[in-house]
NULOVEX-987675 format. One record per residue (C-alpha): residue number from 0; x, y, z. Coordinates in steps of 0.02 Angstrom, whole numbers, plus 32768, in hexadecimal, padded with zeros to 4 digits. Example, Ala and Ser with C-alpha at 12.3 -4.5 7.8 and 13.67 -1.06 7.14 Angstrom:
<pts>
pt torza = 0, px = 8267, py = 7F1F, pz = 8186 $
pt torza = 1, px = 82AC, py = 7FCB, pz = 8165 $
</pts>
This chain:
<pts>
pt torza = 0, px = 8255, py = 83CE, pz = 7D1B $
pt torza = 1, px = 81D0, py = 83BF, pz = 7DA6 $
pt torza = 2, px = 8208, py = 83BC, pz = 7E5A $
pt torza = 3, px = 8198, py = 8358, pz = 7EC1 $
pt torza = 4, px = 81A5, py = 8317, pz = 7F7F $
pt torza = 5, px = 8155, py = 829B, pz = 7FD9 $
pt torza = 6, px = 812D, py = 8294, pz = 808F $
pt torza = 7, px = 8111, py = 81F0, pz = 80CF $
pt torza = 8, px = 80F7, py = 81B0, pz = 817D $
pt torza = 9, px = 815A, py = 810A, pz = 8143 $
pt torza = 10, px = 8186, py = 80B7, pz = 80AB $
pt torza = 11, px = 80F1, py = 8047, pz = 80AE $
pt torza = 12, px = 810E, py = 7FBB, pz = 8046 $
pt torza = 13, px = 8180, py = 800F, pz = 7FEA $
pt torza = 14, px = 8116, py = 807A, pz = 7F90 $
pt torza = 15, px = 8137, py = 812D, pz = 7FB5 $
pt torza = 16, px = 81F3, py = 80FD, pz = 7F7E $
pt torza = 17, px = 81B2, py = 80AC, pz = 7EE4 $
pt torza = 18, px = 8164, py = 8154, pz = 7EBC $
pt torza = 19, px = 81FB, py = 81B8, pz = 7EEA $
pt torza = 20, px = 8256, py = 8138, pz = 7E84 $
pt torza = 21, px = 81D9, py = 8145, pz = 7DEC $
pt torza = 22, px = 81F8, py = 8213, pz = 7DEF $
pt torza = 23, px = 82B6, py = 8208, pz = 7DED $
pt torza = 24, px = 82A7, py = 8189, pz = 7D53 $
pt torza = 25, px = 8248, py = 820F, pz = 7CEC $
pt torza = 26, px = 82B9, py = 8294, pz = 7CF9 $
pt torza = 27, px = 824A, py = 82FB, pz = 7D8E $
pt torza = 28, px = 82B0, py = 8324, pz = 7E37 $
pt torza = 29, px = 827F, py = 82CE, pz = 7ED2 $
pt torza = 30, px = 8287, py = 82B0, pz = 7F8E $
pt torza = 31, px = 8231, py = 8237, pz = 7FF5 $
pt torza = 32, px = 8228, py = 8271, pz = 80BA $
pt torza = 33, px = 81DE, py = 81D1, pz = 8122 $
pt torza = 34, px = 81B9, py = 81F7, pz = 81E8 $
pt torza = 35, px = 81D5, py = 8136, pz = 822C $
pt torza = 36, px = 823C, py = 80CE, pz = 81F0 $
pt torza = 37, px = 81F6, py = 8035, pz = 818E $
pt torza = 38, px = 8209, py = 7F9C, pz = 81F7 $
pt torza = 39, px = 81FE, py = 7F32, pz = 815E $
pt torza = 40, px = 82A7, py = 7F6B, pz = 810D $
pt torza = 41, px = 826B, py = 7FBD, pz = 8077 $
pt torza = 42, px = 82EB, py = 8041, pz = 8047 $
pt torza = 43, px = 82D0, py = 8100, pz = 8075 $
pt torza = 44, px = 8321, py = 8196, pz = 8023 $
pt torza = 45, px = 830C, py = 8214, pz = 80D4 $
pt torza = 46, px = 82CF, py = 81C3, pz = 8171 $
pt torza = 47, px = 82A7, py = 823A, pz = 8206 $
pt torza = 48, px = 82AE, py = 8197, pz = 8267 $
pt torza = 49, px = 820E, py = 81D7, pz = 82EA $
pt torza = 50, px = 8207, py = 8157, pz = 8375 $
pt torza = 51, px = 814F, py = 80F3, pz = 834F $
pt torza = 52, px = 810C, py = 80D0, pz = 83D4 $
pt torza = 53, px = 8100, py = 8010, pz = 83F9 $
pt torza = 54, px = 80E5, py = 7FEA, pz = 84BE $
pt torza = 55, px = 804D, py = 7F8D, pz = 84EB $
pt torza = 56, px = 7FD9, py = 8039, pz = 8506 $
pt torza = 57, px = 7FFF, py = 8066, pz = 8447 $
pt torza = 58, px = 7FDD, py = 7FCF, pz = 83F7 $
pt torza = 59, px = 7F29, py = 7FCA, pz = 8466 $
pt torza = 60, px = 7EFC, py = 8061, pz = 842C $
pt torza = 61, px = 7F2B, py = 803D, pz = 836B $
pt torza = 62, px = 7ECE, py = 7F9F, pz = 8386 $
pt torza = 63, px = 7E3A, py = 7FFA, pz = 83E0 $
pt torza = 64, px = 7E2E, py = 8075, pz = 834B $
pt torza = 65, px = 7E3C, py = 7FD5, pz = 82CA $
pt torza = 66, px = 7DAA, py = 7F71, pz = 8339 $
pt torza = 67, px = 7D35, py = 8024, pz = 8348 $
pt torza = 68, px = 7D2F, py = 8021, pz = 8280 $
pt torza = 69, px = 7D16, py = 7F75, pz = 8253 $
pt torza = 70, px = 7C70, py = 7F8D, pz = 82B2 $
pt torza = 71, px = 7C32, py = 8010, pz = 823C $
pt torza = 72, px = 7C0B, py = 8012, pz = 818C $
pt torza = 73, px = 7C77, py = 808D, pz = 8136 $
pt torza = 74, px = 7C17, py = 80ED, pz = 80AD $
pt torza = 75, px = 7C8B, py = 8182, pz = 80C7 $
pt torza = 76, px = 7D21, py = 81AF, pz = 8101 $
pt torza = 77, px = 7D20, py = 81E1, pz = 81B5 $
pt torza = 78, px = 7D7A, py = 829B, pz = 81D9 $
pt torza = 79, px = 7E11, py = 8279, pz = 824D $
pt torza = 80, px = 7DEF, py = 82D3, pz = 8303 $
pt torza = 81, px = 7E3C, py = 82A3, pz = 83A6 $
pt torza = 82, px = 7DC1, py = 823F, pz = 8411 $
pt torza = 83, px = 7DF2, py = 8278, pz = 84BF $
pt torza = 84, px = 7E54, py = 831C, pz = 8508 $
pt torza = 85, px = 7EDB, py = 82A4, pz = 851E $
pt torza = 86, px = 7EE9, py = 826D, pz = 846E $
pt torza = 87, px = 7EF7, py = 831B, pz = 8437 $
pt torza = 88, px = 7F78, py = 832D, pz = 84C0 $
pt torza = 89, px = 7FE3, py = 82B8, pz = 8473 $
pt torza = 90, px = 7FD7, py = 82E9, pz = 83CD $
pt torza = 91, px = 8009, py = 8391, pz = 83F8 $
pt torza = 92, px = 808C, py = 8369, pz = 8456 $
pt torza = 93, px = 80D1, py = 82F7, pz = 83CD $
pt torza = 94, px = 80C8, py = 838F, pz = 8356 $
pt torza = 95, px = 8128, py = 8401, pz = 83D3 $
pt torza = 96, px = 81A9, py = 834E, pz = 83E6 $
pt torza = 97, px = 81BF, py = 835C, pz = 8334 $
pt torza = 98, px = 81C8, py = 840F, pz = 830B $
pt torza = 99, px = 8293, py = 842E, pz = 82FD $
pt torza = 100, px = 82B6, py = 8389, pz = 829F $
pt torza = 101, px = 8249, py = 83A9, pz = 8223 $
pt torza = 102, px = 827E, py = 8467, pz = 820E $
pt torza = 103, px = 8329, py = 8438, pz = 8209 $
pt torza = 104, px = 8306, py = 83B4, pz = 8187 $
pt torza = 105, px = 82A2, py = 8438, pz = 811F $
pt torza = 106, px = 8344, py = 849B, pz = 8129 $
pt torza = 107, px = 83BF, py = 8415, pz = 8116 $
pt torza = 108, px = 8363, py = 83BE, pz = 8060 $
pt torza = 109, px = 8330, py = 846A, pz = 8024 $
pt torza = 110, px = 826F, py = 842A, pz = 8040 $
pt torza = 111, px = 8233, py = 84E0, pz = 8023 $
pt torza = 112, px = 8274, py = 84D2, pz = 7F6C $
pt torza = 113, px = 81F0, py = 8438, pz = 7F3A $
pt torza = 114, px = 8174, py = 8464, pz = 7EC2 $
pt torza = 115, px = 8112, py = 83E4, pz = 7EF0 $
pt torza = 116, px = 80E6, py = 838E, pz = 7F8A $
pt torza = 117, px = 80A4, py = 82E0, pz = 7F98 $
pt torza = 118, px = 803E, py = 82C6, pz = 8035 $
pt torza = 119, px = 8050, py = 81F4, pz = 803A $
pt torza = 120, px = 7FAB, py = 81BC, pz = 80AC $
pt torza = 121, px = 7F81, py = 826A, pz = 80BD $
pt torza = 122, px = 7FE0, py = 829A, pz = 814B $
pt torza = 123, px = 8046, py = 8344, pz = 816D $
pt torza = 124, px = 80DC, py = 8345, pz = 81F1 $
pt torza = 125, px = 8067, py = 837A, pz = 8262 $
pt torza = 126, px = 7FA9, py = 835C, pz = 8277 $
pt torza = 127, px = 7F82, py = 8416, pz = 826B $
pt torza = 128, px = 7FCC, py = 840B, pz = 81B1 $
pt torza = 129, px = 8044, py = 84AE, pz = 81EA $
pt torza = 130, px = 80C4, py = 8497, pz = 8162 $
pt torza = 131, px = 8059, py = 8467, pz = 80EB $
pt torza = 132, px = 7FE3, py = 8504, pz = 80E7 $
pt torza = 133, px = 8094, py = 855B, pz = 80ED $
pt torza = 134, px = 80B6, py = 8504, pz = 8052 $
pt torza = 135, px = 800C, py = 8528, pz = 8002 $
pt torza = 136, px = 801F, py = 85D0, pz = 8030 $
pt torza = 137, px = 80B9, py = 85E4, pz = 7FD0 $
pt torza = 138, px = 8074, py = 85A3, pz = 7F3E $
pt torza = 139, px = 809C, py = 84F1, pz = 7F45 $
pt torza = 140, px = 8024, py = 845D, pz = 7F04 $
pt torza = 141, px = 7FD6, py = 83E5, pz = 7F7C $
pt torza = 142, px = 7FBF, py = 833A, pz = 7F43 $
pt torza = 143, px = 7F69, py = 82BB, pz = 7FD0 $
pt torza = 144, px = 7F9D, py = 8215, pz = 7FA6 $
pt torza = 145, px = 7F2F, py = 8176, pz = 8003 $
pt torza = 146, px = 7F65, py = 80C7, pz = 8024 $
pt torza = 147, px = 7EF1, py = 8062, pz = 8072 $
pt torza = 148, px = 7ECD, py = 8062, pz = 814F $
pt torza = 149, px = 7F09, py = 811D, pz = 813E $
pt torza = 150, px = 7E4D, py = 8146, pz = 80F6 $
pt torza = 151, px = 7DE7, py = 80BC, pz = 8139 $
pt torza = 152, px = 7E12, py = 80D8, pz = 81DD $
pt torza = 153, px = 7E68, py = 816E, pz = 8207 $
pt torza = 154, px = 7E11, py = 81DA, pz = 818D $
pt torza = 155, px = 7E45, py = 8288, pz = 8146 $
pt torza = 156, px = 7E91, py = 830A, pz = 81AB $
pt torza = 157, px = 7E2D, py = 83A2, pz = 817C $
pt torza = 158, px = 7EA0, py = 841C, pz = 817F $
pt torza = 159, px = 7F17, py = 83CA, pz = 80F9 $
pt torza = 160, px = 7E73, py = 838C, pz = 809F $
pt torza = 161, px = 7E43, py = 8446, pz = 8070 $
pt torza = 162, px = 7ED7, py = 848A, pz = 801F $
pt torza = 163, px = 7F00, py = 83E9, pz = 7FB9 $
pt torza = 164, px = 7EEC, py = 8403, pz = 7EF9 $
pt torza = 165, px = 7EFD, py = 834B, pz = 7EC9 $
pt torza = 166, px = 7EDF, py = 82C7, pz = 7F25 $
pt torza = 167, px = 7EFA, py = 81FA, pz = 7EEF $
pt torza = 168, px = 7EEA, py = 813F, pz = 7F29 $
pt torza = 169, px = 7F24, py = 808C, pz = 7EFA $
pt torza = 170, px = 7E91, py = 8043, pz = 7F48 $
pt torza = 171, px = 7DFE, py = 8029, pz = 7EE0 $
pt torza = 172, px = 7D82, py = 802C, pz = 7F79 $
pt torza = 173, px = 7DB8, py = 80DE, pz = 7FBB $
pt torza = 174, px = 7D83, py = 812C, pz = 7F0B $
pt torza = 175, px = 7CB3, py = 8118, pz = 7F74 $
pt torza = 176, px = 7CF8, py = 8158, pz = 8029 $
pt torza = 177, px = 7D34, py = 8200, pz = 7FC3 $
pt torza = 178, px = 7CED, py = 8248, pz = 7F42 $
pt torza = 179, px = 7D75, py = 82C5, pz = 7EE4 $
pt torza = 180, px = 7DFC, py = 8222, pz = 7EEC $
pt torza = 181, px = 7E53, py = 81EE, pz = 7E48 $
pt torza = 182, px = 7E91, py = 813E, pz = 7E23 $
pt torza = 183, px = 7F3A, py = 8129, pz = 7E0A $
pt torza = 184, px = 7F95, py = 8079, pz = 7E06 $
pt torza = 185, px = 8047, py = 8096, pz = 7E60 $
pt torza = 186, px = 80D9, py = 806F, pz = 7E20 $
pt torza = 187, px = 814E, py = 7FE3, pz = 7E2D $
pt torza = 188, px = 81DD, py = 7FA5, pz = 7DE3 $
pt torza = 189, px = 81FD, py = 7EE5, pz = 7DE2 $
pt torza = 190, px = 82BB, py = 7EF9, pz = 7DC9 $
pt torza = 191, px = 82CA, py = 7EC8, pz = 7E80 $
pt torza = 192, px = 8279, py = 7E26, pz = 7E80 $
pt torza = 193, px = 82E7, py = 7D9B, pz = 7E79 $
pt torza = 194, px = 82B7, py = 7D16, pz = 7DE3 $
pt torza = 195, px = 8230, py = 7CA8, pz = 7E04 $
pt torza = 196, px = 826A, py = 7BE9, pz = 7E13 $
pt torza = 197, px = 8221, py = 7B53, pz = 7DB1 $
pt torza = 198, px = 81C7, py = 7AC9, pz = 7E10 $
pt torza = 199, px = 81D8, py = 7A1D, pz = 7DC8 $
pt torza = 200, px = 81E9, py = 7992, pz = 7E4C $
pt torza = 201, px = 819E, py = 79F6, pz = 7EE6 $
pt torza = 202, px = 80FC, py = 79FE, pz = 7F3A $
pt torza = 203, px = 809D, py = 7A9E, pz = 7EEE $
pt torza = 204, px = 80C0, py = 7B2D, pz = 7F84 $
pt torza = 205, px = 8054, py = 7BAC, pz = 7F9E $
pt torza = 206, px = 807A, py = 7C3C, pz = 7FF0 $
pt torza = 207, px = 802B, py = 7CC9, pz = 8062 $
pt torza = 208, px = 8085, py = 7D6B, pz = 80AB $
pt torza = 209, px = 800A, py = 7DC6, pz = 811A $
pt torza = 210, px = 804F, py = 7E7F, pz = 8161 $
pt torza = 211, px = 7FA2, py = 7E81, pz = 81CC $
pt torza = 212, px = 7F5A, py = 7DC5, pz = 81F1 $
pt torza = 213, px = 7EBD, py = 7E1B, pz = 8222 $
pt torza = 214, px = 7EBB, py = 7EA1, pz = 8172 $
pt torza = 215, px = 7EDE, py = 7DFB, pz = 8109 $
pt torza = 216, px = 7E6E, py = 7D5D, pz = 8148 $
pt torza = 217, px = 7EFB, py = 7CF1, pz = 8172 $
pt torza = 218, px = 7E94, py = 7C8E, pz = 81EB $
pt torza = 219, px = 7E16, py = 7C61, pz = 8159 $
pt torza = 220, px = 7EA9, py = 7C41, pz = 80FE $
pt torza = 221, px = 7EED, py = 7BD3, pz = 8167 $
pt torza = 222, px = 7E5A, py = 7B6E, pz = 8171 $
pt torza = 223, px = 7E42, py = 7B5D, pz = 80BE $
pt torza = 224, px = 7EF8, py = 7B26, pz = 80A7 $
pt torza = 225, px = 7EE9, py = 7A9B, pz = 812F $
pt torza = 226, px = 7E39, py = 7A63, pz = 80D5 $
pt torza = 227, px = 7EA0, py = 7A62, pz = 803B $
pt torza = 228, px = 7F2D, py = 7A0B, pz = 8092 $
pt torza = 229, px = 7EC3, py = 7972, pz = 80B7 $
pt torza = 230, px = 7EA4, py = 7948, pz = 7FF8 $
pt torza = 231, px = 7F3C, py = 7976, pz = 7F9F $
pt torza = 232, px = 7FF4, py = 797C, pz = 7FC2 $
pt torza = 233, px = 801B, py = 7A42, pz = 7FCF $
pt torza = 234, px = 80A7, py = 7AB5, pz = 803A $
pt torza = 235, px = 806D, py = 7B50, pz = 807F $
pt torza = 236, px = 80E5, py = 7BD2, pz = 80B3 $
pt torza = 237, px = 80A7, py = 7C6C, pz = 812C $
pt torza = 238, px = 8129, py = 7D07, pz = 811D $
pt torza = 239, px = 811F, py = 7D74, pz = 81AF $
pt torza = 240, px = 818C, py = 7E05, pz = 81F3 $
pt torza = 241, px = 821E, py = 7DBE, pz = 818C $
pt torza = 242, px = 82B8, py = 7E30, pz = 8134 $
pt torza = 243, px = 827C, py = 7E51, pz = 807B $
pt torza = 244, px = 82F7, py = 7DFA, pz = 801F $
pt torza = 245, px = 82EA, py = 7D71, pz = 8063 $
pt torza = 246, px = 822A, py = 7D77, pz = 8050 $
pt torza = 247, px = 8227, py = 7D8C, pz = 7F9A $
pt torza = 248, px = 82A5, py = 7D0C, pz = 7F87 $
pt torza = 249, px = 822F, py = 7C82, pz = 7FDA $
pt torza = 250, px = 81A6, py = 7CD6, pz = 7F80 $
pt torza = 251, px = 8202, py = 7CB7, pz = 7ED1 $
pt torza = 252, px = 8209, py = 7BE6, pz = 7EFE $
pt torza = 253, px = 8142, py = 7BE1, pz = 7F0B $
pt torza = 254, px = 80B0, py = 7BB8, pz = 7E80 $
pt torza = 255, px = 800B, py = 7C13, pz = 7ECC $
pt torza = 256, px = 8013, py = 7C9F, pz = 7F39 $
pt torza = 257, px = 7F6F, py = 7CD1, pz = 7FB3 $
pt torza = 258, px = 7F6C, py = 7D85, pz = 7FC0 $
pt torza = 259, px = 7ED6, py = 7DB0, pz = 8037 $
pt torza = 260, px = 7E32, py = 7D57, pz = 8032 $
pt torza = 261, px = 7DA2, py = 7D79, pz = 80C2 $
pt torza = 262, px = 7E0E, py = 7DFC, pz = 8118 $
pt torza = 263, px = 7DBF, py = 7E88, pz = 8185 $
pt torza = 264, px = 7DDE, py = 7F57, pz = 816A $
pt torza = 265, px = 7E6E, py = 7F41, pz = 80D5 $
pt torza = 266, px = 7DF4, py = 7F5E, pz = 8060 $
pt torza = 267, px = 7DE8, py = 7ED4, pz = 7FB1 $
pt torza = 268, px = 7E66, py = 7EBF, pz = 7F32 $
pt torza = 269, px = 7F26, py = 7EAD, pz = 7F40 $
pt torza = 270, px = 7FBA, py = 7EFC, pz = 7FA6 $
pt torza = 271, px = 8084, py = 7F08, pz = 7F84 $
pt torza = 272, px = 8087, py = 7E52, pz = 7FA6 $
pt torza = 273, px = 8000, py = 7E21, pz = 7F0E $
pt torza = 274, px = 8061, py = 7E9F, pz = 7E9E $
pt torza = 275, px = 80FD, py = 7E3D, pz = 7EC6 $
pt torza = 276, px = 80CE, py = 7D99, pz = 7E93 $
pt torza = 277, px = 8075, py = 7DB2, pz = 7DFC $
pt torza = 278, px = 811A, py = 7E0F, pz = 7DCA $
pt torza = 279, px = 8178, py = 7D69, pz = 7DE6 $
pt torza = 280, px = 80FD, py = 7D0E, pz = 7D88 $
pt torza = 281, px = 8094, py = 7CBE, pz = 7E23 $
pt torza = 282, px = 7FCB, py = 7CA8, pz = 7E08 $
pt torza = 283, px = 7F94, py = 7D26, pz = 7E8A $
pt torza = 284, px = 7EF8, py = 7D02, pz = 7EF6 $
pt torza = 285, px = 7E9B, py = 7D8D, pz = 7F4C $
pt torza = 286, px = 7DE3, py = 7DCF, pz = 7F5C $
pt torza = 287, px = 7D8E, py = 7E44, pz = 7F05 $
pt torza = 288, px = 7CE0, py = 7EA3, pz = 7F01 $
pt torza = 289, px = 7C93, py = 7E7B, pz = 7E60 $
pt torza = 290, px = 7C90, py = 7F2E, pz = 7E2D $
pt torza = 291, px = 7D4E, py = 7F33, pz = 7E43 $
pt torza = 292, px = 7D69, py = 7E98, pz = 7DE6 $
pt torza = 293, px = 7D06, py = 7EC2, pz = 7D52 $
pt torza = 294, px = 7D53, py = 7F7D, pz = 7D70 $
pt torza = 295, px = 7E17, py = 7F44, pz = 7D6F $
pt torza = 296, px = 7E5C, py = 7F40, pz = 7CD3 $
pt torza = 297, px = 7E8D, py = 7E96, pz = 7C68 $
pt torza = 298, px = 7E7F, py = 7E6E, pz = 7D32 $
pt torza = 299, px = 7EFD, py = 7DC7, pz = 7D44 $
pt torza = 300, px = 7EC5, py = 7DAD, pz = 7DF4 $
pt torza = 301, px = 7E85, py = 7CF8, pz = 7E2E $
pt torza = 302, px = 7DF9, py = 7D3D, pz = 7E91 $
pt torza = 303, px = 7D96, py = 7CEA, pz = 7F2A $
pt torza = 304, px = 7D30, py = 7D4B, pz = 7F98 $
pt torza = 305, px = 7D17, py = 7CBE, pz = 8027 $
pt torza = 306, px = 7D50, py = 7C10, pz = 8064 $
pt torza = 307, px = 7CF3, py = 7BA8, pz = 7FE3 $
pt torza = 308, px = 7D40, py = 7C26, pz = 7F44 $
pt torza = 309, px = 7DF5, py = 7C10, pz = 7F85 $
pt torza = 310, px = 7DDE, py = 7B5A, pz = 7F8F $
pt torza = 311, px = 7DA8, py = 7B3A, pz = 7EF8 $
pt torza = 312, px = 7E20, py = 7BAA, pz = 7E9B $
pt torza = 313, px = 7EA9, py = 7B68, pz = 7F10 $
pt torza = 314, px = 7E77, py = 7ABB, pz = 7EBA $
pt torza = 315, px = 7E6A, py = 7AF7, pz = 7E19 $
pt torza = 316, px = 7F1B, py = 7B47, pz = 7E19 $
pt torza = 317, px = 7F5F, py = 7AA3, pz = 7E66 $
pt torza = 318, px = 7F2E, py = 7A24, pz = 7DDE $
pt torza = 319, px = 7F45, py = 7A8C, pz = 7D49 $
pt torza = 320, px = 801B, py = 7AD7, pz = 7D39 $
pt torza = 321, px = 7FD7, py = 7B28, pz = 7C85 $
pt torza = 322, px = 7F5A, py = 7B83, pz = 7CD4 $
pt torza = 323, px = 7FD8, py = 7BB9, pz = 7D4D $
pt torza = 324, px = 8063, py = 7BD9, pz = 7CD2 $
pt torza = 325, px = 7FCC, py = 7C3C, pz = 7C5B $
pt torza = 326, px = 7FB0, py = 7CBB, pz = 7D05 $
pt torza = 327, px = 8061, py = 7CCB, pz = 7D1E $
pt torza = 328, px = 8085, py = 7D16, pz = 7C80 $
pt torza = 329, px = 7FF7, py = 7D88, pz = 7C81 $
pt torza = 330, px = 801D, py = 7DCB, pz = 7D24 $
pt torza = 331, px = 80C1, py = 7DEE, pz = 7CF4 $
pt torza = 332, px = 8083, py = 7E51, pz = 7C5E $
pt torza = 333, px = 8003, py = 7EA5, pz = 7CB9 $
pt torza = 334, px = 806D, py = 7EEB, pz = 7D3F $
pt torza = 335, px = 80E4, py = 7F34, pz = 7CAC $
pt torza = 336, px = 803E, py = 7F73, pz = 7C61 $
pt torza = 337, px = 8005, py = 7FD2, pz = 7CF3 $
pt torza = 338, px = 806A, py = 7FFA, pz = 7D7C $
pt torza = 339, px = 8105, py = 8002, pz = 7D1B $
pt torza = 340, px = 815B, py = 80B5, pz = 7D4D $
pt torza = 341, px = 8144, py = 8109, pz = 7C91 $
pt torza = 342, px = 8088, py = 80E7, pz = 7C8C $
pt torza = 343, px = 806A, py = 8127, pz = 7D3B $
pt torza = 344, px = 80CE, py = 81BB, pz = 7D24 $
pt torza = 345, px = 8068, py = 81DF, pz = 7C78 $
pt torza = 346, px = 7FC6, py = 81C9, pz = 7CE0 $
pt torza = 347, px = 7FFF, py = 8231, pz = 7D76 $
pt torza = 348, px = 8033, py = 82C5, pz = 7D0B $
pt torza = 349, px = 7F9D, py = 82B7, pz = 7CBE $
pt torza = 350, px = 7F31, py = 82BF, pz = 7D63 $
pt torza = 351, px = 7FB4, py = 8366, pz = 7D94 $
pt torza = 352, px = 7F81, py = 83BA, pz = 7CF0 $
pt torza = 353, px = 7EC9, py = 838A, pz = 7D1E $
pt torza = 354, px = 7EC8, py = 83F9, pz = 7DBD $
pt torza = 355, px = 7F47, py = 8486, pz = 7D7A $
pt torza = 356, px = 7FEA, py = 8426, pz = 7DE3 $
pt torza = 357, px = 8040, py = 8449, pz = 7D3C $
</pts>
């Protein structure tokens, strides 16, 4: 039995607990530690419950950091440094803020006894990586695990970066901003999504549920829904900031489901929410490099890369209910296929015995 821990700064999307989730289902002992809490109510297992910072300062400087790299054209990741003395003053002084919470969780959960410690978006307790080289030190395996914004824009923290023996991303367009990343799918288990209801008298609804407006196009995806809007007779439903069961229950009433399209720094491909509803049976729609599309396997993705693409697959998935009903059962099947928990636990022990984790 492998004990493995995962360090998270929150439960983003839901993932880190599917992996902590996927572990406990095998047999392996685990913990998931999150910083913040999610805001989204996924479930934890430990939340520190850090205060995120969220006056109007914070979010301009998140947004400053978001608008510096959508500038540039990202052919590596960038190496995380503090831009200013007073950025580095903060950072250390959130390090110091945090010091005897986290200790006295490491006590508490018996931390030190972890085998294996999951770094989820490649982030220590504290920027300096402190525990973790402690950890290395003592003969514990590093595993940096990346999700998406953490890499683009953020970058690795050096000091983490050299003493990790594995490290791993779900997003097919990090695998050319790092060179020693391995592809993993994450897991998921479908279990919690409520069954998908038939449509038979209503107007076809099609659904979008944007974390980041900005990350997903939802502007051009407005404007290709109101184009579409003027021909046929459609419902669109926008999900924002709303409690997750009720989410994925509106999510379960809808026929097409627009996952990002035209969206700026979230990379191509598909998210939590395109996992979801292809689970439930729901022809996904998101965009895709061509490399990735021909890459992903059996890939069951509607794919449209601009305004024009969506349109006309927004059409095409409008007039033709076999078509949609022949998408929804692949993507059902696929999901099983490859992010089910026992195939990404095969591949992830796999990738440990690959760099000498076990």
């Amino acid at each position: 039995m492998l004990k493995i821990l995962h360090l998270a700064p929150q439960n983003y999307a839901g993932v880190p607990y599917d992996f902590f989730k996927m572990h406990l289902s095998s047999g392996d002992q685990s913990r998931l530690i999150t910083f913040h809490k999610n805001q989204l109510d996924f479930p934890e297992d430990v939340c520190l419950n850090f205060p995120l910072l969220n006056f109007s300062l914070a979010k301009l400087w998140r947004r400053n950091k978001v608008a510096i790299r959508e500038n540039e054209i990202i052919m590596q990741a960038p190496e995380f440094k503090p831009k200013n003395l007073l950025e580095k003053y903060y950072f250390d002084l959130n390090d110091q803020f945090k010091k005897k919470k986290v200790f006295d969780a490491v006590r508490k959960y018996n931390l030190d006894e972890y085998q294996i410690i999951h770094y989820d978006a490649g982030l220590d307790f504290f920027r300096d990586a402190s525990l973790a080289k402690k950890w290395k030190r003592e003969g514990k395996k590093i595993v940096c695990c990346y999700y998406g914004s953490d890499l683009r824009i953020r970058g690795v923290i050096k000091e983490l970066d050299n003493i990790s023996d594995l490290n791993i991303t779900s997003e097919y367009d990090h695998l050319g901003l790092k060179k020693d990343l391995q592809y993993l799918f994450y897991p998921y288990n479908p279990s919690e999504l409520p069954k998908k209801k038939n449509n038979d008298d209503r107007e076809i609804t099609i659904v979008h549920s944007p974390t980041n407006r900005k990350f997903k196009g939802t502007d051009l995806i407005i404007s290709v829904i109101d184009r579409v809007k003027k021909e046929r007779k459609i419902n669109f439903i926008l999900l924002e900031n709303m409690a997750r069961g009720k989410l994925l229950e509106i999510k379960s009433s809808c026929d097409i489901s627009i996952d990002q399209v035209g969206g700026t720094m979230g990379g191509t491909g598909y998210g939590k929410a395109g996992l979801e509803t292809l689970a439930m049976g729901i022809p996904t729609i998101t965009n895709m490099r061509q490399d990735y599309a021909e890459w992903l396997p059996e890939n069951p993705f509607v794919v449209a890369n601009n305004a024009d693409e969506l349109y006309t697959k927004l059409n095409a998935l409008i007039d033709d209910k076999n078509y949609r009903d022949s998408l929804g059962i692949t993507g059902i099947n696929w999901v099983k296929k490859y992010h089910g928990y026992e195939s990404v636990n095969e591949k992830l022990k796999e990738l440990y015995k690959l760099k000498n984790i076990i």
